[in-house]
GULO-21796 format. One record per residue: residue in one letter; chain; x negated, y, z negated of N, C-alpha, C in turn. Coordinates in nm, 2 decimals. Layout:
N
> A, A, X, Y, Z, X, Y, Z, X, Y, Z
...
***
This chain:
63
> X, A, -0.46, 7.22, -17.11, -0.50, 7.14, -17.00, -0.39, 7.14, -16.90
> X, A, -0.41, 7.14, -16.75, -0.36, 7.14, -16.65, -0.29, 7.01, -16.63
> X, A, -0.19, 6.98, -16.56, -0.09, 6.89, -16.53, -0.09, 6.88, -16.38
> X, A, -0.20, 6.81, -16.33, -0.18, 6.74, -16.19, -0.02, 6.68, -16.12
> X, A, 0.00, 6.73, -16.04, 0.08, 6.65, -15.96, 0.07, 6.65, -15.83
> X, A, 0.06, 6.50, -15.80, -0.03, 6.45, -15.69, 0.08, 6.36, -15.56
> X, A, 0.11, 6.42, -15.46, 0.23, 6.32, -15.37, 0.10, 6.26, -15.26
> X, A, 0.13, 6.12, -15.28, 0.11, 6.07, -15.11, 0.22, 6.03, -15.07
> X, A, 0.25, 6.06, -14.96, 0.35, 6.02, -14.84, 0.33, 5.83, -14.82
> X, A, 0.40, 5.80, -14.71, 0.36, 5.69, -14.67, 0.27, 5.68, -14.57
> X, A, 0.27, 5.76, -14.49, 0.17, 5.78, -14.38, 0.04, 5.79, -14.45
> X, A, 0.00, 5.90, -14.55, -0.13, 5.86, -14.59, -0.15, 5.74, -14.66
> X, A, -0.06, 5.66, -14.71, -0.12, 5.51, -14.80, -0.14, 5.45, -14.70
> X, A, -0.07, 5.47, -14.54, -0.10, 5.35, -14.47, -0.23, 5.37, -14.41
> X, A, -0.23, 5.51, -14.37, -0.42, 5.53, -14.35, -0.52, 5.49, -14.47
> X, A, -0.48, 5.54, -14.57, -0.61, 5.48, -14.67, -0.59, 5.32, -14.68
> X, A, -0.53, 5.21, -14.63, -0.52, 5.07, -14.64, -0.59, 5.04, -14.51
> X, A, -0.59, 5.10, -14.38, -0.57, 5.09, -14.29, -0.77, 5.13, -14.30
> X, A, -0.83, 5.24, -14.35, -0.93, 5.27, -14.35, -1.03, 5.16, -14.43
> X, A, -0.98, 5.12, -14.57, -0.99, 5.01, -14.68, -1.02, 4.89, -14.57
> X, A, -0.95, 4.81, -14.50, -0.91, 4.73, -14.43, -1.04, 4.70, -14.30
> X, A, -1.06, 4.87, -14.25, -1.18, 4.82, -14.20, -1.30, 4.86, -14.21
> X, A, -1.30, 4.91, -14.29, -1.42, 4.87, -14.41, -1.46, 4.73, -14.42
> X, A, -1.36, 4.68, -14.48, -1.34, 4.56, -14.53, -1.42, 4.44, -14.36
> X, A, -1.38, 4.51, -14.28, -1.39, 4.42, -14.20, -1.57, 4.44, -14.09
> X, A, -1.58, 4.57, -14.13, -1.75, 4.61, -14.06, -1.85, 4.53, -14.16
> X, A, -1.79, 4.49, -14.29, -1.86, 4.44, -14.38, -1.92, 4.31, -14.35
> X, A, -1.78, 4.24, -14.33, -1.77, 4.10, -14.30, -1.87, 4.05, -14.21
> X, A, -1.83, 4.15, -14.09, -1.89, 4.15, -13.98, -2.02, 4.16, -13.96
> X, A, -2.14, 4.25, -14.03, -2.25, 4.30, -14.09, -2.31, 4.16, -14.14
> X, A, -2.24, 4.12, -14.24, -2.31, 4.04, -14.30, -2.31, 3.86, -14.22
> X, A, -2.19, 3.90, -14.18, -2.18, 3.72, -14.06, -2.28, 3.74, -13.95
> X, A, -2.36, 3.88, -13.93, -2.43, 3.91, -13.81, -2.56, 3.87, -13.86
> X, A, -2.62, 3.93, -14.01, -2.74, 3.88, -14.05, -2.76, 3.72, -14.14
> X, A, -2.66, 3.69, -14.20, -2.66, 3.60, -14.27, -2.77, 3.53, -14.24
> X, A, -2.80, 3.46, -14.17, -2.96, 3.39, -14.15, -3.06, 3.43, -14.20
> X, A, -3.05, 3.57, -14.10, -3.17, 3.62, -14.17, -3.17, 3.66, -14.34
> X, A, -3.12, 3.68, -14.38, -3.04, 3.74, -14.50, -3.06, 3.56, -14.59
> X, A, -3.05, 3.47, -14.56, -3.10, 3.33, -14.66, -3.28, 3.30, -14.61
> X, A, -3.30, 3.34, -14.50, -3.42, 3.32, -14.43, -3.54, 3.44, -14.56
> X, A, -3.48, 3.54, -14.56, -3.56, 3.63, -14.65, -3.55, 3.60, -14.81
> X, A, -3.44, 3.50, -14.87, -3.44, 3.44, -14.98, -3.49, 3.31, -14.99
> X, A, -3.56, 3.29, -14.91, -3.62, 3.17, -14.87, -3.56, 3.03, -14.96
> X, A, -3.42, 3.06, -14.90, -3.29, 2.97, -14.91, -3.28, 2.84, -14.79
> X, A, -3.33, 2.93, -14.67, -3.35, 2.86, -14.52, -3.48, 2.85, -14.46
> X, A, -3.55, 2.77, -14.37, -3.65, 2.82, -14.30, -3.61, 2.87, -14.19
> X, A, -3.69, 2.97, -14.16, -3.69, 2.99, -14.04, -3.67, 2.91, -13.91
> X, A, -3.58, 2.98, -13.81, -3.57, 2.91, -13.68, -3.69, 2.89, -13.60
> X, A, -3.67, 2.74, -13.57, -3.79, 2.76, -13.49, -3.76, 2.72, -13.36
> X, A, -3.63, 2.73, -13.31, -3.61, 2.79, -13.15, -3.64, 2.94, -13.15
> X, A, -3.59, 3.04, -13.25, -3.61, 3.14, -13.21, -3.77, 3.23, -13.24
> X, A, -3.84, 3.13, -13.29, -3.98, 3.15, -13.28, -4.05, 3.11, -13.17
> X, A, -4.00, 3.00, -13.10, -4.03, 2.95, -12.95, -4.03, 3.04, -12.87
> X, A, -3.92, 3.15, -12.85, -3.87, 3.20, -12.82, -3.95, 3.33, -12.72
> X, A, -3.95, 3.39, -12.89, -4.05, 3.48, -12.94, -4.22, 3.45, -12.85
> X, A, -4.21, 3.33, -12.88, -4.37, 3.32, -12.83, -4.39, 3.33, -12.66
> X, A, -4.30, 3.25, -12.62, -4.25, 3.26, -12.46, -4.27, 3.33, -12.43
> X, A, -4.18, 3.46, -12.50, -4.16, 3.60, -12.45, -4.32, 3.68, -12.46
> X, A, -4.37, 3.68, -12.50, -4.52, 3.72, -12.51, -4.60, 3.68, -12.40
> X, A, -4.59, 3.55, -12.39, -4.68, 3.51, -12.29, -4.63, 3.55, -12.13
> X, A, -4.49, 3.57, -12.10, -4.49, 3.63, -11.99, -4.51, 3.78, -11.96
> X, A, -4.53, 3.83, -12.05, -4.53, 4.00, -12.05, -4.68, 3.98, -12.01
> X, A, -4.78, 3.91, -12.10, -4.93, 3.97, -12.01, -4.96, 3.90, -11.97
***
């Protein structure tokens, strides 16, 4: 069997931390953007109902 030897530098650990990192952070971001909806569909929360107001408004001025 073969014997790997494998160098990272420092420049690449700080890209793979740096990539890790925002990952880490589109995630956060993703999920703090639906969260509502995301307890709304576990019917954890009800539904908003300004933003059903909303909704409806919006309809009635279009026709």
């Amino acid at each position: 069997m073969k014997e790997l030897i494998a160098y990272i530098d420092p420049s690449s650990g700080g890209q793979i931390l740096t990539i890790i990192a925002g990952g880490l952070a589109a995630v956060a971001v993703t999920i703090r953007m639906y969260w509502h909806r995301l307890l709304v569909l576990l019917r954890i929360r009800k539904p908003d109902e300004t933003s059903a107001g909303k909704e409806a408004q919006g309809g009635a001025d279009a026709g």
